[in-house]
Structure formats: structure tokens, C-alpha cells
C-alpha positions as CSV (number, residue, x, y, z in Angstrom):
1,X,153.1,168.6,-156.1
2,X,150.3,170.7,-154.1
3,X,151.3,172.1,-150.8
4,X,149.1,169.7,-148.5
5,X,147.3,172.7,-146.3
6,X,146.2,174.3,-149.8
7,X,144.6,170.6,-150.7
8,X,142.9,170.8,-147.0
9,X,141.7,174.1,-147.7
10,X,139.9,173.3,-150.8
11,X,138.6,170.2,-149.6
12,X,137.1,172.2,-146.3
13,X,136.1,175.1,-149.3
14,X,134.0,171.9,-150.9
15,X,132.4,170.7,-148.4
16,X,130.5,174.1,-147.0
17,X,129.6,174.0,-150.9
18,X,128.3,171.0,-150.8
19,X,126.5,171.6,-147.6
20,X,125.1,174.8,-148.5
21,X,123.7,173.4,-152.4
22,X,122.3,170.5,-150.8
23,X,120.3,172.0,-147.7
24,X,117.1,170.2,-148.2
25,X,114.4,172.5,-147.9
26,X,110.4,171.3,-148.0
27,X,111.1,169.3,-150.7
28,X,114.1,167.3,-149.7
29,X,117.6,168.4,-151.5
30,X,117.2,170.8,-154.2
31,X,119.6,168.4,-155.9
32,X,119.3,165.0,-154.6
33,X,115.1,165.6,-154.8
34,X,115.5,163.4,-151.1
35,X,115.0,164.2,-147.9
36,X,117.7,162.6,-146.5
37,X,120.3,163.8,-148.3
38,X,123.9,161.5,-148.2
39,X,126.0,164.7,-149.9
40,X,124.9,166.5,-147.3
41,X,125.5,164.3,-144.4
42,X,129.0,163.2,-145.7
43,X,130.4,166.9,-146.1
44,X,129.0,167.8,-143.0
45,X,130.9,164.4,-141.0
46,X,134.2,165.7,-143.4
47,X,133.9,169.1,-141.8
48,X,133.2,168.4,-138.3
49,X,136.1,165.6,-138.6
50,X,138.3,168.3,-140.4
51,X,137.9,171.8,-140.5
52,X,139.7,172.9,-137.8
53,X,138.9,173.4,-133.5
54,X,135.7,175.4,-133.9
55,X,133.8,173.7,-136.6
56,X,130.6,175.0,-135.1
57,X,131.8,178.4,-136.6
58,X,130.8,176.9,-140.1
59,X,128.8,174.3,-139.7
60,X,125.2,175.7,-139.9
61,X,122.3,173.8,-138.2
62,X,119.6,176.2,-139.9
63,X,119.1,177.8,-143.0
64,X,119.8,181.5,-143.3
């Protein structure tokens, strides 16, 4: 059985994946070709819910 902090720290490693492949640029999601893209919002909710007391520390509101 997996040791339950490793699961949380791939699920947390996931979601700034999924946040970073789906940052919609001019064209909406690079992936989801929308502008409003649900990945995106849902790993972003999972992290802010999740990732620890400082999520601001990896949540980015711009693109670098």
C-alpha cells in the first residue's frame, strides 16, 4: 500500500502540471483550444484546497 503523504505529493506534483500545460494563452488552452479552461480551474481549486499553508507560493496568477 502507498504511504498516503507520497500519494498527496504526486497529486500536488499533478496538479502544478496540469496548471502549467493548460495556461491559456491568446488562444485559450493550448490543450483544451478554450478559453475557459475546466483542467485548469479544477487543479488550481485542488491546490489551493491542498497543497499546503502557503499555496500562493505555487499557485501562479501570471505566466512567466
Amino acid at each position: 500500500m502507498s504511504d498516503p503523504s507520497k500519494v498527496h505529493a504526486d497529486l500536488v506534483k499533478a496538479a502544478k502540471k496540469m496548471v502549467t500545460e493548460h495556461w491559456s494563452g491568446p488562444d485559450g488552452c493550448p490543450i483544451c483550444r478554450v478559453h475557459n479552461c475546466e483542467a485548469r480551474a479544477t487543479a488550481r481549486r485542488y491546490l489551493e484546497e491542498h497543497a499546503g499553508p502557503a499555496p500562493a507560493a505555487i499557485i501562479r496568477t501570471e505566466r512567466l
